[in-house]
VEXTI-576779 format. One record per residue: x, y, z of N, C-alpha, C, O, CB in turn; residue in one letter. Coordinates in steps of 0.001 Angstrom, whole numbers, plus 500000, padded with zeros to 6 digits. Glycine has a CB too. Layout:
// residues N
XYZXYZXYZXYZXYZA/...
***
This chain:
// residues 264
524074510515500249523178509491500811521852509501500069521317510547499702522946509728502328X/521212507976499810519883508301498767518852508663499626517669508725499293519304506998497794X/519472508993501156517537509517501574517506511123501308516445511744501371516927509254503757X/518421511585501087518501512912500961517348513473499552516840514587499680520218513213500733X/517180513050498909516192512971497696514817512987497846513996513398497026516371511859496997X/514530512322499387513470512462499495512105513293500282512146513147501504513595511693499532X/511256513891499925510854514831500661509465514792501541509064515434502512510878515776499834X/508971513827500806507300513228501492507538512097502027506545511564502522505957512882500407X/508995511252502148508747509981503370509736510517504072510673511257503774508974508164503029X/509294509915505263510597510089506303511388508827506466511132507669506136510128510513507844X/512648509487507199513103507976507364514041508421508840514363509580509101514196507180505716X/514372507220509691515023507199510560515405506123510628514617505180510702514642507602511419X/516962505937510622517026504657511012518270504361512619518982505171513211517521503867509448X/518038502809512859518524502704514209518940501370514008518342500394513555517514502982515438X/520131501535514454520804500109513762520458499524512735520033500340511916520754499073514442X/520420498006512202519971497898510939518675498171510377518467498159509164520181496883510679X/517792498421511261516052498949511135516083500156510510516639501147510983515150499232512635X/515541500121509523514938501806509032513517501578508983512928500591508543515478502498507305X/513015502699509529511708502642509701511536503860508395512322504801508286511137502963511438X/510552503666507611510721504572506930508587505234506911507710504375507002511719503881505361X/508288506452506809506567507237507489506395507764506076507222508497505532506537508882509089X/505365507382505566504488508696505147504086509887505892503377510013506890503347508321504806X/504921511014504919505085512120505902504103513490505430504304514692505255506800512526505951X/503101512687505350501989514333504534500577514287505385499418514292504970501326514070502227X/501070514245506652499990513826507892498585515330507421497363515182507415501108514086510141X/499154516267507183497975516822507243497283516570506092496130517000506056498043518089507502X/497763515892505004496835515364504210496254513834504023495751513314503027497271515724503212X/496541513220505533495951512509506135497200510963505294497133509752505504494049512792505883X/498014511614504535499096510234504429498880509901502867499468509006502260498590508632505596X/497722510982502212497528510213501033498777510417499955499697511185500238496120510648500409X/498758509810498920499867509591497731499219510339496471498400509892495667500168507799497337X/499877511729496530499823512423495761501088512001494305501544510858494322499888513657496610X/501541512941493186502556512159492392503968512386492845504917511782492345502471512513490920X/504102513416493960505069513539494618505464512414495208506634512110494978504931514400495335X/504582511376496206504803510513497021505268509284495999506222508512496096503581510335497963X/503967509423494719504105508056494078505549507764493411506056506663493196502981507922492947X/506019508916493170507555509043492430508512508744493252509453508032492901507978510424491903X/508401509246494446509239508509495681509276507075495832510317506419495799508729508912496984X/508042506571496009507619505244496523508208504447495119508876503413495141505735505091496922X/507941504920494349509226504307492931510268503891492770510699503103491928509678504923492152X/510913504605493894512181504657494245512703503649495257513754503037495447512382505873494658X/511674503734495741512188503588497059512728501948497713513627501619498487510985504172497900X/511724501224496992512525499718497121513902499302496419514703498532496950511589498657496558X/514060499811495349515294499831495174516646500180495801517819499809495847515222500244494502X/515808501099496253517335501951497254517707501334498400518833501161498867517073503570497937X/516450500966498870516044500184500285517319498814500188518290498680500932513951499452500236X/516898497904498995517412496390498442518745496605497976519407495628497626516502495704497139X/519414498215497907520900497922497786521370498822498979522285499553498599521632498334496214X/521132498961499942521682499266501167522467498057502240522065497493503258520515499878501809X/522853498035502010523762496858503229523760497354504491523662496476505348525498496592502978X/523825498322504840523166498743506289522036498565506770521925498561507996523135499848506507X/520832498359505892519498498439506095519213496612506375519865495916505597518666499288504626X/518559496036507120518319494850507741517392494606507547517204493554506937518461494670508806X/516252495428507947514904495049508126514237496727507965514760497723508464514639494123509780X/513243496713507318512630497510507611510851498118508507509957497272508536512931497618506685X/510665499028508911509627499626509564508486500351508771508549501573508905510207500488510405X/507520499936508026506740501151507404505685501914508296505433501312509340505960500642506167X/505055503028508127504643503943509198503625504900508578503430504837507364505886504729509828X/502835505955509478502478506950509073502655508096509427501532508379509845501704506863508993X/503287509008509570503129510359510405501700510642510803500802510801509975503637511633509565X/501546510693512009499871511136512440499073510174512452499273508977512659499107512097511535X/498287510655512254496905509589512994496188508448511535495081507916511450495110511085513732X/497482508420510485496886507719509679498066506863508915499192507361508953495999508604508856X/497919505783508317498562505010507512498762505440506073499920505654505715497970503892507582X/497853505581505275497805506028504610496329505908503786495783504808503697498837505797504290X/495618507333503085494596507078502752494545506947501028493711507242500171493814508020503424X/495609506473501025495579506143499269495670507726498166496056508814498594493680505210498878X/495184507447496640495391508485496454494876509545496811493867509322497480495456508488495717X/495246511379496586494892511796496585494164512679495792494847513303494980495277511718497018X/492792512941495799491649513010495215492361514058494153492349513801492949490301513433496183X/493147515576494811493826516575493830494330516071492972494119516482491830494726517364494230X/495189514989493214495883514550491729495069513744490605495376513515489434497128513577492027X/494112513445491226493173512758490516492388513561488818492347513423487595492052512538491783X/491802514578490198491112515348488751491924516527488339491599517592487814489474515998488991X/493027516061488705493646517509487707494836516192486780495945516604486442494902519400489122X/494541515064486542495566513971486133495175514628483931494229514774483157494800511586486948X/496500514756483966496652514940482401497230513576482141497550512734482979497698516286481836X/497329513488480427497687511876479489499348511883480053499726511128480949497519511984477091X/499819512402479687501351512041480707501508512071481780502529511579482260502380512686480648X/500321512801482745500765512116484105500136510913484335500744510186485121500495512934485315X/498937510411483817498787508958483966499534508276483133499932507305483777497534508510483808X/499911508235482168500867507452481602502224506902482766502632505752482930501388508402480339X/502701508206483456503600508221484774503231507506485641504172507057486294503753509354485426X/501954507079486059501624506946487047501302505247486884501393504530487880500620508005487394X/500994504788485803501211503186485390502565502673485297502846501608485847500638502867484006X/503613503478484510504991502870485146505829502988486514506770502353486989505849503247484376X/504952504245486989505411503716488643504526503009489084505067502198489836505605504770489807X/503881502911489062502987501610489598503182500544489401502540499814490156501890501489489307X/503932499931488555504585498878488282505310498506488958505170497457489586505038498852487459X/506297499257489026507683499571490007507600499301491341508434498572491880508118501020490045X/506615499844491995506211500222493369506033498506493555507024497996494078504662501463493606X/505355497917493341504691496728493387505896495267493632506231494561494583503792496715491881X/506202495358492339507275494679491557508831494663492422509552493676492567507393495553490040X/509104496170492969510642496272493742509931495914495161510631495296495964511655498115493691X/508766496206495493508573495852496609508908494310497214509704493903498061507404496199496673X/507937493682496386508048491782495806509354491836495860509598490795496468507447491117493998X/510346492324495647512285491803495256512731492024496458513674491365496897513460492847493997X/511990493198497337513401493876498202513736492225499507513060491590500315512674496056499476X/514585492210499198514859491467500695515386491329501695515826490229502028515043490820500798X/515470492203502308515512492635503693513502492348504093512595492859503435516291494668503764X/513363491641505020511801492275505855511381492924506047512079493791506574511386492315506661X/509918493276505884509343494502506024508375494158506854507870493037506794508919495185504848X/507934495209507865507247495468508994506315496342508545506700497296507869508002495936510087X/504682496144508888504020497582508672503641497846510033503734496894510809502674497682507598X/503073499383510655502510499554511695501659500373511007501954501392510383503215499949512842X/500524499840511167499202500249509932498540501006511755497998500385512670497830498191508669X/498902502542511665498442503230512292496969504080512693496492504612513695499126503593512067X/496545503834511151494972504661511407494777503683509941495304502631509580494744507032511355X/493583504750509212493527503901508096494344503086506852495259503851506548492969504431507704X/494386502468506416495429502441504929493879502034504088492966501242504317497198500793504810X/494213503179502881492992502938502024493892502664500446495086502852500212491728504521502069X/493016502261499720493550502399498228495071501607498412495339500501498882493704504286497650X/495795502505497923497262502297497654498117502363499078499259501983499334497796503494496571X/497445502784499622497542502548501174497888501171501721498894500573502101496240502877501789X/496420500920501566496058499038501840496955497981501207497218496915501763494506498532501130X/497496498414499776498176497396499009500101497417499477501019496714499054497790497852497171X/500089498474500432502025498737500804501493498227501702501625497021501494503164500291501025X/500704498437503020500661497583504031500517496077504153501058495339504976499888497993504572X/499217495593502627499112494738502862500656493414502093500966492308502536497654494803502561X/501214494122500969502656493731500906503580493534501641504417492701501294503150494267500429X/503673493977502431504606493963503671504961492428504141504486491410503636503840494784504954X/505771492485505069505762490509505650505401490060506251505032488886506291506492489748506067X/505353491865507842504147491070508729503850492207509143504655493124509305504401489865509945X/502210492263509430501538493170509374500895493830511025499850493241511302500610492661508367X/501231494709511936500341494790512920499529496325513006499959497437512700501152494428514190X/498440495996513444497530497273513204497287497626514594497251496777515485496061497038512321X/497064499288514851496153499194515665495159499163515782494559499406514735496165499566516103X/494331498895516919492797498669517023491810500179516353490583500253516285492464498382518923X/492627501034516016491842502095515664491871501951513846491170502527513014492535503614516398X/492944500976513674493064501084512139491928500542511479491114499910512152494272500375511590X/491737500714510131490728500350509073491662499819507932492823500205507796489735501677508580X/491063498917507141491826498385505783490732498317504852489824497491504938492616496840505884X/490818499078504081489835499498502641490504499055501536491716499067501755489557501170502331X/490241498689500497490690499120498597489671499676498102488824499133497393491005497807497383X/489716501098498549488797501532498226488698502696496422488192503790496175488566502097499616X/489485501665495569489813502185494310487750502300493186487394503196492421491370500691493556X/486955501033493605485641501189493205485230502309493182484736502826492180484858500593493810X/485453503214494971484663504158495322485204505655494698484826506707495213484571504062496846X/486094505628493576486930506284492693486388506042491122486764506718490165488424505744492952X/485561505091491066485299504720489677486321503704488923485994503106487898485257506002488919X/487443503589489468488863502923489044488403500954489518487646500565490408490590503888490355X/489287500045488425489389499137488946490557499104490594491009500001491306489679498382487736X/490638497918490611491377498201492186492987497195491140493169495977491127490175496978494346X/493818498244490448494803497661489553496357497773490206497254497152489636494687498455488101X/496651498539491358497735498608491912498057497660492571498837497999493460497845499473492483X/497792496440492565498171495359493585497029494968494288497573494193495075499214495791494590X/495772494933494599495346494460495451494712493410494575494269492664495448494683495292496323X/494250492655493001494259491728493207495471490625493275495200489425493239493512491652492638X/496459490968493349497687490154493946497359489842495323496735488858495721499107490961493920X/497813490718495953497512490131497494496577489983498370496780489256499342498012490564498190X/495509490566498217494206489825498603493552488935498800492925488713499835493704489881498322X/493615487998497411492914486600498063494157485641498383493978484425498309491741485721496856X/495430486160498743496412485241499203496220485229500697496441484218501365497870485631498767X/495714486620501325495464486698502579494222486830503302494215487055504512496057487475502864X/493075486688502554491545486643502585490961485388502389490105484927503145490964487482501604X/491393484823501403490501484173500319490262484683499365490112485899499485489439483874500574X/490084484063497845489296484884496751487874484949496561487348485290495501489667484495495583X/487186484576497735485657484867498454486092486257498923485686487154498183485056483681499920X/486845486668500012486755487921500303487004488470499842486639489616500106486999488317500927X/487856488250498705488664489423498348487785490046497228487864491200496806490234489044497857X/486848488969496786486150489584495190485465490831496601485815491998496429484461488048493782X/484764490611497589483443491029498060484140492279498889483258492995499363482457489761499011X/485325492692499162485843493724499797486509494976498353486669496196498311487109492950500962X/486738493786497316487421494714496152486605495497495694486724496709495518487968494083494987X/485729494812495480484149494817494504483788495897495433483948497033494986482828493177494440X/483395495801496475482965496897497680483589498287497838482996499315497512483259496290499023X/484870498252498381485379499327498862484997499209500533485149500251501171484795500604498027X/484631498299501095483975498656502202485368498244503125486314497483502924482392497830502464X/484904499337504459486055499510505099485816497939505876484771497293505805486174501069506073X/487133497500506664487092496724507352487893497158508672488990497715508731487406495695506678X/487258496852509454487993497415511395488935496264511567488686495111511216486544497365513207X/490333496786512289491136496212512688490884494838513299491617493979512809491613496973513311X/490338494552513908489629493110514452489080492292513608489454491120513582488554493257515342X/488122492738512788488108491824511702489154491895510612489314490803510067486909491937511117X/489844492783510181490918492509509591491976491241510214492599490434509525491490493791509544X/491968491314511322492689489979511990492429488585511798493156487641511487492548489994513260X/490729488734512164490216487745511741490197487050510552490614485895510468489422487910511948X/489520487976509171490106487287508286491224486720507784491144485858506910489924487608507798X/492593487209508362493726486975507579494714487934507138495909487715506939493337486484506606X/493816489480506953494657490441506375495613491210506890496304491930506170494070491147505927X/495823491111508772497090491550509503497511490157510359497045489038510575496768493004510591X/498299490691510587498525489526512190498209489772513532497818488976514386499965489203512556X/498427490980513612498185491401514768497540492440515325497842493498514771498962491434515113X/496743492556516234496076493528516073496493494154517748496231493284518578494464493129515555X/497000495291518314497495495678519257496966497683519813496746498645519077499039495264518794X/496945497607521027496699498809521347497878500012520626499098499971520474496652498724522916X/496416501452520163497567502529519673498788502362520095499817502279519423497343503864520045X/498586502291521746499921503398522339501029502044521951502163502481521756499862504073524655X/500962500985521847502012500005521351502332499443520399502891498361520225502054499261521745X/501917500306519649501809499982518126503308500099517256503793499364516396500670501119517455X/503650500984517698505105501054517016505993500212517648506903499760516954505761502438517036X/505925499859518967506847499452519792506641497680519408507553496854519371506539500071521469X/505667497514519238505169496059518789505903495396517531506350494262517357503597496148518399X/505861496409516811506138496414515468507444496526515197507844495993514162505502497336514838X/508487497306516142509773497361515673510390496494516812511615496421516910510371498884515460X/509638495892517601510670494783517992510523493406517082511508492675516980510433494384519628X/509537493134516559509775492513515440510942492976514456511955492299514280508622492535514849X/510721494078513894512036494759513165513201494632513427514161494794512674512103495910513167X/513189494347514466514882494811515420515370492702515559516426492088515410514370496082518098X/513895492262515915514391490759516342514786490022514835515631489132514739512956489771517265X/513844490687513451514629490588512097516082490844511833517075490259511401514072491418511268X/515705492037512319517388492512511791518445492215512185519467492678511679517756493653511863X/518457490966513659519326490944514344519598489122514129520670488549514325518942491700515768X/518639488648513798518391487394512782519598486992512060520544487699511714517308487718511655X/519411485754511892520654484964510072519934485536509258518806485079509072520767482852509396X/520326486574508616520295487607507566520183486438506286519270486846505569521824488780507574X/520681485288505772520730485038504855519505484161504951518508484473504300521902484718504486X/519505483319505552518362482749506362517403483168506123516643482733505258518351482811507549X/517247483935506701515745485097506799515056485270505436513908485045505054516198486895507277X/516551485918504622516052486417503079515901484849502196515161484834501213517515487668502179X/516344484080502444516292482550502306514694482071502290514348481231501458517152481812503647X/513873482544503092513036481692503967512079482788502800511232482350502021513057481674506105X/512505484397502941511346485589502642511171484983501172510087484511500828511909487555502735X/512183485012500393512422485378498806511631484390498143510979484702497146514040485295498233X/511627483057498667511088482135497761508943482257498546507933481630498228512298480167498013X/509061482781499035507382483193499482507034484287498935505824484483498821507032483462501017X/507979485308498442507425486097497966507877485767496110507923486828495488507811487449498801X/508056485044495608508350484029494433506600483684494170506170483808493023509543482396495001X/505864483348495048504865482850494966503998484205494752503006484060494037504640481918496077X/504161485097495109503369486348494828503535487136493933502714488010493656503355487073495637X/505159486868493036505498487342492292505093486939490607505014487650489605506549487321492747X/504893485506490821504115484872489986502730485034489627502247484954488497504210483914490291X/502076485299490848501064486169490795500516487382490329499413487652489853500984486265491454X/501824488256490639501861489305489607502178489530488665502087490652488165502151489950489719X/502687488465488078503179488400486534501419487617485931500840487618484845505090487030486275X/501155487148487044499767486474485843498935488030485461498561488551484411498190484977486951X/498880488477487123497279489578487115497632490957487403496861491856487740495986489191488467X/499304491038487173499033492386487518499229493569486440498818494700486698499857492643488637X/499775493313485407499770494465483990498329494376483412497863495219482645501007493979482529X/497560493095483926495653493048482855495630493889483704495586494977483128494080491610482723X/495639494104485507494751495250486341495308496613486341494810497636486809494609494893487892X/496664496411485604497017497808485625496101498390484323495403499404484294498781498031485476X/496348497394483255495636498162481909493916498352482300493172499148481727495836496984480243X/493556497513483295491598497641483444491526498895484133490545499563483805490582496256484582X/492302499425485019492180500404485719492972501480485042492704502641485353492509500102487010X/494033501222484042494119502673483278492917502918482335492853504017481784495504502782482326X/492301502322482184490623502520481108489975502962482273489192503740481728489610500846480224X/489758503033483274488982503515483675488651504704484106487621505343484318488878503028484115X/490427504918484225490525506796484096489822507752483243489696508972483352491822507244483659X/489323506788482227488854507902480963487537507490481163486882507878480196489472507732479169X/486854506903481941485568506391482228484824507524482892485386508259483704485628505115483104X/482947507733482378482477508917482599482135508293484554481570508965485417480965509437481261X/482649507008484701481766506874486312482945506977486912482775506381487976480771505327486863X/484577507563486865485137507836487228484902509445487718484629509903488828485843507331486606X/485089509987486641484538511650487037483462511824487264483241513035487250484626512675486152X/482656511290487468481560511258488190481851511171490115481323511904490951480780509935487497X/482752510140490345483219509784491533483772510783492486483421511066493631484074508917491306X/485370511565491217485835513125491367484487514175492339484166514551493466486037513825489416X/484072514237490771483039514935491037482177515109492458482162516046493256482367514517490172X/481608514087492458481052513909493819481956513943495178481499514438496209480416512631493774X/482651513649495145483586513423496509483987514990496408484688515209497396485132512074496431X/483878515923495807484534517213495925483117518091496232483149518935497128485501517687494426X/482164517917495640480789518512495675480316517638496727479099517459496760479881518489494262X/480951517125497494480347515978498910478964515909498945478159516475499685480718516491500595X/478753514829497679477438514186497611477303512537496594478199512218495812476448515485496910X/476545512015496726476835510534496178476686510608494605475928511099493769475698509339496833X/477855509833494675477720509999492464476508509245491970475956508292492520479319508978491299X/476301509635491224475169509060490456476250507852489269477345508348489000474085510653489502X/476127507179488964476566506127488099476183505975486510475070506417486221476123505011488741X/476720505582485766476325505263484483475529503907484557475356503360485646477560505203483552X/474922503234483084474273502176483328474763500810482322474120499846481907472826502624483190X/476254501235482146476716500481480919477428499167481062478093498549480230477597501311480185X/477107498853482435477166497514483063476252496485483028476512495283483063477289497642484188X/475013497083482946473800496561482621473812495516481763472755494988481419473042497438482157X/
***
């Protein structure tokens, strides 16, 4: 079975629903290269399952996911970022194909790479405790994993320059407001909200459904063929950028980076 392979997501599934968690709760959900190599995987496997209907995305614990994690960051050698742009491709790209539906239950925060699986998804419900960041700026990095794809499809490209550009968190309620979930629902019903959607998918005209999904996500896919290898290449330059390790730096010495001035 291909879930057996995997060791940082979970999966459970229940009738045609697989709900599938980021499972590294004590490190608050973030995507280390363990996770990212998974998450590589993982739409593919998902899109040739014939058992699988619809799916559930999740977090173990009190978080969605907080994007990368900072360890892999500054210890990243030339072949593991090199690794880490062709899964990133992947991640994005199989996501856009899989068709079966996807559900998020954006549980606490989703930051970074976080924000861009939740905000991919088909339909989105948060709870009121959740936050939605891209917070790749506050890293020194462009924001190149997908979020300018789906952002100003579900913002505007008014918000989306001024949240990308930012990093600034946004609270579940205004995330509603603008556009970027659908729903916004108490913790304790958060999963339950979310997988009866899942379940009322999966139990759906299957062809129908993927009928209705495939050619909407056609429109995003086009999208990522315009902008998404320039943001992968702007944000692999930026890895080697001194206001990147500067960012490292600071977030580990928990104090505010000081910046370069070569923007000027």
């Amino acid at each position: 079975m291909w879930k057996s392979k995997y060791k940082l997501l979970a999966f459970k599934q229940e009738d045609g629903v697989l709900t599938v968690a980021f499972n590294r709760p004590e490190k608050l959900n973030a995507i280390n290269a363990e996770v990212h190599t998974e998450l590589s995987w993982l739409w593919r496997d998902i899109a040739s399952d014939k058992s699988v209907r619809a799916v559930l995305l999740t977090g173990e614990g009190r978080t969605f996911s907080a994007g990368g994690d900072i360890d892999w960051f500054k210890n990243m050698t030339p072949n593991a970022l090199d690794t880490l742009f062709v899964e990133a491709r992947s991640i994005v790209f199989d996501m856009l194909d899989v068709p079966q539906p996807i559900v998020a239950a954006v549980n606490g925060a989703a930051t970074g790479l976080g924000a861009t699986l939740a905000l991919l998804s088909d339909v989105i419900y948060a709870s009121e405790t959740a936050i939605i960041a891209d917070t790749h700026v506050l890293a020194g990095i462009g924001a190149g994993d997908g979020g300018a794809v789906i952002w100003p499809w579900l913002c505007g490209m008014a918000r989306a320059k001024q949240y990308l550009m930012t990093g600034d968190k946004i609270p579940a309620r205004e995330a509603e407001r603008i556009g970027l979930v659908n729903q916004v629902v108490a913790p304790d019903e958060l999963l339950e909200t979310a997988y009866k959607m899942a379940k009322r998918l999966a139990d759906g005209p299957q062809l129908a459904i993927r009928a209705t999904k495939l050619p909407l996500n056609k429109i995003l896919r086009d999208t990522a063929n315009l902008a998404f290898d320039y943001s992968l290449a702007l944000e692999k330059e930026c890895f080697h950028s001194p206001d990147h390790r500067e960012c490292v730096s600071a977030f580990i010495e928990k104090r505010a980076p000081v910046f370069s001035r070569e923007g000027d």
